[in-house]
MIDREN-352270 format. One line per 8 residues: for each residue x, z, y of C-alpha. Coordinates in nm, 2 decimals. Layout:
BEGIN
X Z Y | ...
***
This chain:
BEGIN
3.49 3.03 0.52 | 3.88 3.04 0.53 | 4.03 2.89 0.23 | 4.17 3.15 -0.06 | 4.54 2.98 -0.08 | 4.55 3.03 0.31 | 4.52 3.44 0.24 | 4.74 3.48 -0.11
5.06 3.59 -0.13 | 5.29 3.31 -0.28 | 5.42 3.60 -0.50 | 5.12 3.60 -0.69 | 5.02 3.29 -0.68 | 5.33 3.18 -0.88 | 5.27 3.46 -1.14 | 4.91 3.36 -1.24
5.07 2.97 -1.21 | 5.38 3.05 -1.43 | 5.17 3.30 -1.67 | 4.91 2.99 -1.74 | 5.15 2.71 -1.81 | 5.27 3.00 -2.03 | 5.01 3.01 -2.24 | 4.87 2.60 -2.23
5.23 2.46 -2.26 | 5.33 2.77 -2.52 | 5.02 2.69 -2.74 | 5.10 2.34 -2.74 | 5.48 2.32 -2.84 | 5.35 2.55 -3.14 | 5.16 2.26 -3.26 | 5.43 2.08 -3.46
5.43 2.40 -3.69 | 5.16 2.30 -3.82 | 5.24 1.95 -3.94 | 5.36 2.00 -4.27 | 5.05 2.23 -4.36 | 4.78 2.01 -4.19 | 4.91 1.69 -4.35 | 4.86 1.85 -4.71
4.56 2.05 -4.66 | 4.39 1.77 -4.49 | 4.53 1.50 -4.72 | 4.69 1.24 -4.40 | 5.03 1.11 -4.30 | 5.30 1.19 -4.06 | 5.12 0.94 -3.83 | 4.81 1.04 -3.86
4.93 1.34 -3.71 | 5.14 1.18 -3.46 | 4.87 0.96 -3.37 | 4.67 1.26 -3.28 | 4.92 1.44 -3.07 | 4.96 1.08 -2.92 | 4.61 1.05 -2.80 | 4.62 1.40 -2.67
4.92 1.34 -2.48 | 4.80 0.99 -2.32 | 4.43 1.14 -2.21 | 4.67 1.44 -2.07 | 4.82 1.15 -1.89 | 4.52 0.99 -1.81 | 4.32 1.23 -1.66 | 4.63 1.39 -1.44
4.58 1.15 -1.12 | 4.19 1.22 -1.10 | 4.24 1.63 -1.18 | 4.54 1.64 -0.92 | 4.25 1.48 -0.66 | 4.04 1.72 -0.80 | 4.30 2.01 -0.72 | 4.36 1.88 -0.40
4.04 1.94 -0.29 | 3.88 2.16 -0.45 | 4.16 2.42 -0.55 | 4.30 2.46 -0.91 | 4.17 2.78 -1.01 | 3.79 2.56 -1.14 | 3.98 2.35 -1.27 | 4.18 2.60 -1.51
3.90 2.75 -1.60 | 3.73 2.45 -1.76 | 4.05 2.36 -1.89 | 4.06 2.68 -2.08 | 3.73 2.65 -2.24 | 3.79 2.25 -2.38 | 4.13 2.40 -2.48 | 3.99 2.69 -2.68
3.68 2.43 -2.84 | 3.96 2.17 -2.92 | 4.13 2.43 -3.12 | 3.88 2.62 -3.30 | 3.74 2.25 -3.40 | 4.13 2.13 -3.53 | 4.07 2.44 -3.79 | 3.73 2.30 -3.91
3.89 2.00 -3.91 | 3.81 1.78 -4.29 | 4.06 1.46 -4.21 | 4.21 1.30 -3.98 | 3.92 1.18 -3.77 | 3.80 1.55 -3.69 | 4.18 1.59 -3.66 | 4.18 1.33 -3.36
3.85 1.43 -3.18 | 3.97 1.79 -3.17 | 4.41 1.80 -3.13 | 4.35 1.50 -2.95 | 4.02 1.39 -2.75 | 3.97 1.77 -2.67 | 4.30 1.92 -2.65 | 4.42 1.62 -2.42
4.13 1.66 -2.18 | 4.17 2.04 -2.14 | 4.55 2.01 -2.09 | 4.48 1.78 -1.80 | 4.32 2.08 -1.61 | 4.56 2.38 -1.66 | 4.89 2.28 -1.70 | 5.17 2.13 -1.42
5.00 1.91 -1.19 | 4.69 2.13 -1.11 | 4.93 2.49 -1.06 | 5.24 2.33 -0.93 | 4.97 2.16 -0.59 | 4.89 2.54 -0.55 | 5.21 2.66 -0.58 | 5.35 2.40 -0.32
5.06 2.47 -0.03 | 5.20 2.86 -0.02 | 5.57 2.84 -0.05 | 5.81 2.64 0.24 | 6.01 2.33 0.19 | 6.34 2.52 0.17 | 6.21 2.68 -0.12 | 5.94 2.47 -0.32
6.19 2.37 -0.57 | 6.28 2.67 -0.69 | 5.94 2.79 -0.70 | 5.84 2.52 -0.91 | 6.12 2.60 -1.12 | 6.00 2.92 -1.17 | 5.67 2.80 -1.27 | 5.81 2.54 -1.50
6.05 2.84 -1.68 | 5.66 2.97 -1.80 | 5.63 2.64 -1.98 | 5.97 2.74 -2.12 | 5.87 3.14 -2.23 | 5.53 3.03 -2.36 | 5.75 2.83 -2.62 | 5.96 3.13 -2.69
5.70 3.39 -2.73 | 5.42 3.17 -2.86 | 5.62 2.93 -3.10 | 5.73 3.23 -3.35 | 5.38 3.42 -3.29 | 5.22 3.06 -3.40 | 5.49 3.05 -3.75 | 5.41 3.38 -3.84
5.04 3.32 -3.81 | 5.04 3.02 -4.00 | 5.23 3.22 -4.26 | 4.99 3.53 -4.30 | 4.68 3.37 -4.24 | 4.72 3.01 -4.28 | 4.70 2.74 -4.05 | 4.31 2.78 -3.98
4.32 3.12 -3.92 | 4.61 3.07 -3.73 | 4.45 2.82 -3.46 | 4.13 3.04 -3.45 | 4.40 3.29 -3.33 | 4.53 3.06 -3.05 | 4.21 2.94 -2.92 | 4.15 3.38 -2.88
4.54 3.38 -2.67 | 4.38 3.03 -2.46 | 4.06 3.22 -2.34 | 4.35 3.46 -2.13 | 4.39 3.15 -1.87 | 4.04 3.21 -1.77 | 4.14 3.53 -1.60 | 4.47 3.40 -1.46
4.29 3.12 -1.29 | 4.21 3.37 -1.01 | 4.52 3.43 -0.87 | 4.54 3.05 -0.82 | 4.15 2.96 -0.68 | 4.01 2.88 -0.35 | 3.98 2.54 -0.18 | 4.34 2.49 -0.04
4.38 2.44 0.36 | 4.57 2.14 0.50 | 4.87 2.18 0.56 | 5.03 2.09 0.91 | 5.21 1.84 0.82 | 5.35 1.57 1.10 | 5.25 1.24 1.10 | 4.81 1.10 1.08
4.63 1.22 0.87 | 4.59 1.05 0.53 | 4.30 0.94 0.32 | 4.36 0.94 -0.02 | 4.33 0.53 -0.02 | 4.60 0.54 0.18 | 4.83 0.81 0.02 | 4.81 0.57 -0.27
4.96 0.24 -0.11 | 5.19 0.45 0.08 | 5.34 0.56 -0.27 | 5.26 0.23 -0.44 | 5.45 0.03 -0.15 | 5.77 0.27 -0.21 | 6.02 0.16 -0.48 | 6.11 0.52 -0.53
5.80 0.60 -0.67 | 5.83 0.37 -0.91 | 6.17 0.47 -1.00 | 6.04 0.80 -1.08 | 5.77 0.70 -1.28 | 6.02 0.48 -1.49 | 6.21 0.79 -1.55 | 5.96 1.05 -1.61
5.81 0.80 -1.89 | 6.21 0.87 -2.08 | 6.12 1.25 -2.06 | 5.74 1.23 -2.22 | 5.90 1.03 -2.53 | 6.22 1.25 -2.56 | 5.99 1.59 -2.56 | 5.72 1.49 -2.75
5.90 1.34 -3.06 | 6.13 1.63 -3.03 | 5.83 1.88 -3.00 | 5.63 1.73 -3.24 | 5.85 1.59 -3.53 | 6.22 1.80 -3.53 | 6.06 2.12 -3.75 | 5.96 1.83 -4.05
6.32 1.65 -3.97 | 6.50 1.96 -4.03 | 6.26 2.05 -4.34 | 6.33 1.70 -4.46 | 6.69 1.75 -4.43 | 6.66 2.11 -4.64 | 6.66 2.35 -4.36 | 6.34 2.59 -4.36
6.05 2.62 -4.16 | 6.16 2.91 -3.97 | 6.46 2.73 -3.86 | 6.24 2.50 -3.73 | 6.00 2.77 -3.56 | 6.33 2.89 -3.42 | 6.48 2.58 -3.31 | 6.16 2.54 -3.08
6.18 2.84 -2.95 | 6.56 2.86 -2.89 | 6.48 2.54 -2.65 | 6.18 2.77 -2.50 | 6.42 3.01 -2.42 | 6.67 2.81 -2.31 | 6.44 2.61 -2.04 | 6.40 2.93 -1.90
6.73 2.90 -1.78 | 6.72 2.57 -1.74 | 6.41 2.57 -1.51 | 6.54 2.83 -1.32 | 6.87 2.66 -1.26 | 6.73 2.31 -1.16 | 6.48 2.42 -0.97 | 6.76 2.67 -0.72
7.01 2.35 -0.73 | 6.73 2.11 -0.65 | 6.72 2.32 -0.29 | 7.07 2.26 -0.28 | 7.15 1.93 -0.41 | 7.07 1.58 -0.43 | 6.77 1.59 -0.67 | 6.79 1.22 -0.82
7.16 1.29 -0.86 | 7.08 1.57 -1.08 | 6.81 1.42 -1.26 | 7.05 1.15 -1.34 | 7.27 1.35 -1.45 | 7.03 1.52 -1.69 | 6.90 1.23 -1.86 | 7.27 1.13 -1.94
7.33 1.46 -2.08 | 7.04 1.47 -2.34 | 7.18 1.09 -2.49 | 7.50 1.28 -2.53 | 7.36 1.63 -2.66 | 7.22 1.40 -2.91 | 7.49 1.21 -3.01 | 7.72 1.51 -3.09
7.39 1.68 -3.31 | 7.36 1.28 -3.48 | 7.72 1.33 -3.53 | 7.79 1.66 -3.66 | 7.70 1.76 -3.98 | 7.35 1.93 -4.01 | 7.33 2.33 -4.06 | 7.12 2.59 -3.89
7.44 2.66 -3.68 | 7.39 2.29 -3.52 | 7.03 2.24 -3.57 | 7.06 2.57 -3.36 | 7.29 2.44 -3.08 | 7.15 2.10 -3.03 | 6.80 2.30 -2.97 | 6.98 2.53 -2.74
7.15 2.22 -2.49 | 6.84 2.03 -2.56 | 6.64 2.34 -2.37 | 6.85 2.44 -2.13 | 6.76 2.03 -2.01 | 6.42 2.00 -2.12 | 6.20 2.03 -1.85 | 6.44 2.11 -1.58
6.29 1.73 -1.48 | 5.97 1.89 -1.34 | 6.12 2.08 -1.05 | 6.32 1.81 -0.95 | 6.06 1.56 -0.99 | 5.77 1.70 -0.82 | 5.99 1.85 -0.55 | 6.10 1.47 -0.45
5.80 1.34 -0.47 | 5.67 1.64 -0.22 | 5.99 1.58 -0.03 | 5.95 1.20 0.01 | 5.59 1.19 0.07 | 5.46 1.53 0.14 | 5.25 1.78 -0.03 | 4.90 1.70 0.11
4.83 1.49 -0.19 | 5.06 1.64 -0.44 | 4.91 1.72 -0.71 | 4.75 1.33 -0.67 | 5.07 1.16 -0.65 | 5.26 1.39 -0.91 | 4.97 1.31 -1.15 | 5.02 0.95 -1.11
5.39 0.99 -1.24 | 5.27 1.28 -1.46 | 5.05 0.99 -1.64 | 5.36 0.80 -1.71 | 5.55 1.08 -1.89 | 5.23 1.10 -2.10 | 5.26 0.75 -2.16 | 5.60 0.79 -2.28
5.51 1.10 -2.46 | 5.21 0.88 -2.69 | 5.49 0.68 -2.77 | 5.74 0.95 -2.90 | 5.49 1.11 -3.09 | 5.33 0.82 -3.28 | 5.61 0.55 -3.30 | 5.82 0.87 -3.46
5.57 0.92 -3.72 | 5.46 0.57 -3.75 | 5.90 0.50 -3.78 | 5.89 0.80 -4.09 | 5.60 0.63 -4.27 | 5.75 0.27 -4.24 | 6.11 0.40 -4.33 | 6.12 0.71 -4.50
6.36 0.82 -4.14 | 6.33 0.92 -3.76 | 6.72 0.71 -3.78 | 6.55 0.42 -3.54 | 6.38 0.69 -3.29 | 6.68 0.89 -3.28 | 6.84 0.57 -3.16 | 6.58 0.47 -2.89
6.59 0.81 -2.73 | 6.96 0.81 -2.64 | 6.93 0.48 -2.51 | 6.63 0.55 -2.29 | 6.84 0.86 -2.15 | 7.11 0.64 -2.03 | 6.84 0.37 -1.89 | 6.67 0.70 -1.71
7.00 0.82 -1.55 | 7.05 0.45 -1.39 | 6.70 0.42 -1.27 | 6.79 0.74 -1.01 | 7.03 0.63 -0.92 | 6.87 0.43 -0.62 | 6.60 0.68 -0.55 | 6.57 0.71 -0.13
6.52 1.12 -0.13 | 6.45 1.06 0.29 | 6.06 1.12 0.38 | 5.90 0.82 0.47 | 5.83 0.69 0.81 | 5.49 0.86 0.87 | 5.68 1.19 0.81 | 6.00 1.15 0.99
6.04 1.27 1.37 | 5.91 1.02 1.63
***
C-alpha cells in the first residue's frame, strides 16, 4: 500500500505537527506554575520538585533515539497517539499525587515517557519527508513556533486554573486539553516512504557510525546540552524566583508566556534565516546572546517592567535552536534517519535540561539562592557559541555528488 506521507499535503501535515507540539510543549512549560502550590499541599522541597521535572526531562531524553527509529519506520502519527494517552495518565496521577514519590512516578516516570512520543523529534521526521531542502528550515520553524503558542495560550489558561480550581483540578483539566493530540495525530500518520536520496542505502547501524565518526555531531550535541539546562531552569524555577524576589504569581504566569509569545517570532525568524544563512553561525550567535540577555536582567534592578523584558529577549531566543539544529543535522547527514539522529542530540539537551532543573532547586535548598545557577548558565552560553564555531555544515561524502 502506498505510504500516507507520500499522499499529504505538506500544508497539513505541518498544522497537525505545529498544533500537537502546541499542546505537549504548552502543557508542559505550564508546569512550573504549579510549584509553589504542589510543594505546600504535598509538604516537599524545591528539589523535590526539581528532581521530578528532572527525571521527566532525562527519560524525554532517553527514550528520543529509540522513538525517532520508531518514527522512521513506522510513521509518527502511533506514536503520538500513545504519547497522548501516558501524557493524559501522568497528569491525572500528578493530581492524586500524596508526596513526592507519587509526584515522581507521575510528572516524571509518566510524563517523561509520553513526551518522548509527541513532541519534536517524532513531528519534525514527518515534517522533513514532505517539505524540500530549500525550505525544511523554515518549516521546522514553523512547527517549533507551536511549542512557542502552546506557552502563550496554555501558560495563562494553566494560572487561572490553578487559581479557580486549585492545582488538582487544574491538572485534571490539562490531561482533558492532552487527549486533543489524539485527533491531530492523523494529519501526521502513515509509514513514511524513503526518500531518494543520493548516495547507498543506509542501515540504521551504519547511520549511527557515520554520525558518531563526525565531529560535528558531537559539536551539536555539546551545544544542544547548553539549551536543555538554560530552558529547563528557566521554565521550571523563574515564576518562584520572581515570587521570592516579591513579584506575583501572575507576573510569573506572564513572564512564561511573554517568552511563548515571543518564540513565535523567534521560531519563525530562525527557522527563514536558517535557509538563508550559515546555521552554526547563527546558533552561535544565539547562545552568546542569551549569556548577555542575562547579564543585563542580573544587572538591572528587578521590576515587572524587567522581569518582563528579560522574558521577552529570552523568547524571542528560546527555541529558535531547534530549526537550526535539526535542519544541520538533516543538511549534513540527510533526512532518512532524522528523527534517529536528531533524537540522539535531542537526548543531550534532556540531559542538560535534568541538570537545570534539579541542580537549580537542589542550588535553592543548599543556599537559600538560584545566584550560582544564574552564574553557570551564562557561562555555558558563551562555551555553546564556541563549540559552533567549527561545525562543517557540508553533507558528508556518501551525500555529495560523485
Amino acid at each position: 500500500m502506498e505510504p500516507i506521507m507520500a499522499m499529504r499535503r505538506p500544508s497539513i501535515v505541518i498544522f497537525c505537527a505545529a498544533a500537537i507540539v502546541t499542546i505537549s510543549m504548552g502543557v508542559r512549560q505550564a508546569f512550573g506554575l504549579f510549584l509553589p502550590d504542589m510543594s505546600m499541599g504535598l509538604g516537599i522541597g524545591r528539589s523535590d520538585f526539581g528532581l521530578a521535572l528532572a527525571l521527566q526531562n532525562l527519560l524525554f531524553g532517553l527514550l528520543q533515539p529509540i522513538t525517532g527509529a520508531l518514527g522512521d519506520k513506522y510513521g509518527a502519527g502511533r506514536l503520538v497517539v500513545a504519547g497522548a494517552v501516558v501524557y493524559a495518565l501522568g497528569l491525572v496521577g500528578a493530581s492524586l499525587a500524596s508526596g513526592a514519590l507519587g509526584l515522581y512516578l507521575s510528572f516524571g516516570v509518566l510524563v517523561g515517557l509520553a513526551m518522548s512520543a509527541c513532541t519534536f523529534v517524532t513531528v519534525l521526521g514527518a515534517v522533513g519527508r514532505v517539505v524540500p531542502p530549500e525550505r525544511r528550515s523554515l518549516a521546522f520553524g514553523l512547527v517549533t513556533a507551536g511549542g512557542s503558542l502552546g506557552q502563550f495560550l496554555v501558560v495563562p489558561g494553566g494560572q487561572l486554573m490553578i487559581a479557580e480550581l486549585g492545582w488538582r483540578m487544574a491538572l485534571i483539566g490539562l490531561a482533558g486539553l492532552i487527549s486533543v493530540m489524539v485527533i491531530l495525530s492523523l494529519g501526521v500518520a502513515g509509514r513514511p516512504q524513503l526518500p531518494a536520496e543520493s548516495g547507498r542505502d543506509q542501515s540504521v547501524r551504519d547511520a549511527l557510525r557515520e554520525a558518531s565518526g563526525e565531529r560535528s555531531f558531537w559539536l551539536l550535541n555539546a551545544g544542544f546540552f547548553v539549551c536543555g539546562f538554560h530552558i529547563a531552569f528557566i521554565g521550571t524555577h523563574f515564576p518562584a524566583y520572581l515570587t521570592d524576589k516579591g513579584l506575583s504569581l501572575a507576573t510569573g504566569a506572564n513572564a512564561l508566556a511573554l517568552v511563548g509569545l515571543f518564540n513565535i517570532a523567534g521560531s519563525w525568524f530562525f527557522g527563514i534565516m536558517g535557509d538563508r544563512w550559515s546555521k552554526k553561525g547563527l546558533l552561535a550567535g544565539l547562545y552568546a546572546a542569551r549569556s548577555a540577555v542575562m547579564l543585563a536582567f542580573l544587572a538591572l534592578p528587578l521590576t515587572p517592567v524587567t522581569a518582563l523584558a528579560f522574558a521577552g529577549a529570552m523568547g524571542f531566543l528560546w527555541l529558535g535552536t531547534v530549526p537550526l539544529t535539526s535542519g544541520l543535522i538533516g543538511g549534513i547527514f540527510g533526512i532518512r534517519y532524522l528523527s534517529m539522529l536528531y533524537g540522539i542530540v535531542f537526548l543531550s539537551h534532556q540531559v542538560g535540561s535534568f541538570f537545570g532543573a534539579w541542580s537549580a532547586g537542589l542550588m535553592f535548598d543548599l543556599t537559600g539562592s538560584y545566584d550560582s545557577i544564574w552564574t553557570a548558565s551564562v557561562a555555558l552560553g558563551l562555551f555553546a557559541a564556541l563549540v559552533h564555531l567549527p561545525i562543517r555544515e557540508a553533507p558528508v561524502a556518501r551525500l555529495q555528488p560523485a
